[in-house]
N, C-alpha and C positions, 0 to 999 in steps of 0.2 A: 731849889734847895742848894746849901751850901754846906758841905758837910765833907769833914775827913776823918775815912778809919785805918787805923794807927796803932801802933806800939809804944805804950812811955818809954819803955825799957829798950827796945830798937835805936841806937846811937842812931844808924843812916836815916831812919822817920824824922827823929827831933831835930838833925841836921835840915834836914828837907823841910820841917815846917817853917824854924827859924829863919833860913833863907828865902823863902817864900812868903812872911811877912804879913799872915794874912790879914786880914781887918777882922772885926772884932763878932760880926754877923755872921761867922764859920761855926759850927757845930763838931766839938771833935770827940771822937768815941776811940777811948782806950780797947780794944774789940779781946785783951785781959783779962779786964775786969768788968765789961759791960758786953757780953758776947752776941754775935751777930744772929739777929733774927732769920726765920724766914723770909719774911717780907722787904726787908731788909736787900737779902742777897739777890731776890727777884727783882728789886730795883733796881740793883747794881747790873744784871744778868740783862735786864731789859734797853740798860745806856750799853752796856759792853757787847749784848749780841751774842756772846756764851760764857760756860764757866770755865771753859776751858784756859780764857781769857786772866779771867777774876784767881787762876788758881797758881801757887809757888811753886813749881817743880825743884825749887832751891833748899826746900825746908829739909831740913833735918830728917821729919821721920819718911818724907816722899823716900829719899834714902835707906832707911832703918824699915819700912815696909816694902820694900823692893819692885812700888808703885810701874818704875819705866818699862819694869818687865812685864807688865800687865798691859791690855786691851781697854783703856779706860772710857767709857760712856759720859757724855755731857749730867747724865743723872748722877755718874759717880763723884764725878766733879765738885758734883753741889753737896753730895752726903759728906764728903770729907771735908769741905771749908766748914759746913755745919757742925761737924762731926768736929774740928780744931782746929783753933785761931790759927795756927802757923801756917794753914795750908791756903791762906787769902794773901794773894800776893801787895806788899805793903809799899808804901800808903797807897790806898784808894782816894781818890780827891773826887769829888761830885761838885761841878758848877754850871748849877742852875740842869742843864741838857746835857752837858759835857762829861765823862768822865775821863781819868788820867789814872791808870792803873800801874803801880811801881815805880822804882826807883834811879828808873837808866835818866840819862842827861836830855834824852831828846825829850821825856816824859816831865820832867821835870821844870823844861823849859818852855814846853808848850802850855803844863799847869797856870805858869807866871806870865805868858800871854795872855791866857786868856783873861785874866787877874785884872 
């Protein structure tokens, strides 16, 4: 599978796919306007090894719910990316077996390797 979930509206996503160049065989899902499944996030949880992994401690409401002060569970993890877009750390990039989870330079770099 080739696929990345993403934000149209996220400047740093469209920057990232831009530079990254992909070819044309990518699947990319606004996760917006087209929100992430169950099955979906299983997949992603089963390359990444947890949600903990797959989740944005950066968002906004992780903040405005006052999530770090809590006790979080891999189960909670999951109900909150399900639960909203913001809380799935972006972009997710899927190649093939690999995934590349965010936005840091090493993530980004290793994305375009493996490309």
């Amino acid at each position: 599978m080739k696929k990345v979930y993403y934000l149209k509206t996220c400047s740093t996503c469209v920057r990232i796919l831009k530079a990254l160049n992909l070819p044309s065989d990518f699947i990319l899902q606004d996760i917006k306007t087209e929100e992430i499944t169950v099955k979906q996030l299983e997949e992603m949880h089963a390359l990444s090894g947890s949600y903990e992994a797959l989740f944005s401690k950066r968002s906004k409401l992780y903040k405005d719910m006052d999530l770090k002060n809590q006790d979080l569970t891999e189960r909670d993890y999951k109900n909150y990316i399900l639960e909203h877009y913001t809380f799935l750390s972006r972009p997710v990039i899927i190649i093939d077996d690999a995934i590349f989870i965010g936005n840091s330079k090493k993530t980004v770099e290793a994305a375009k390797a493996a490309l």
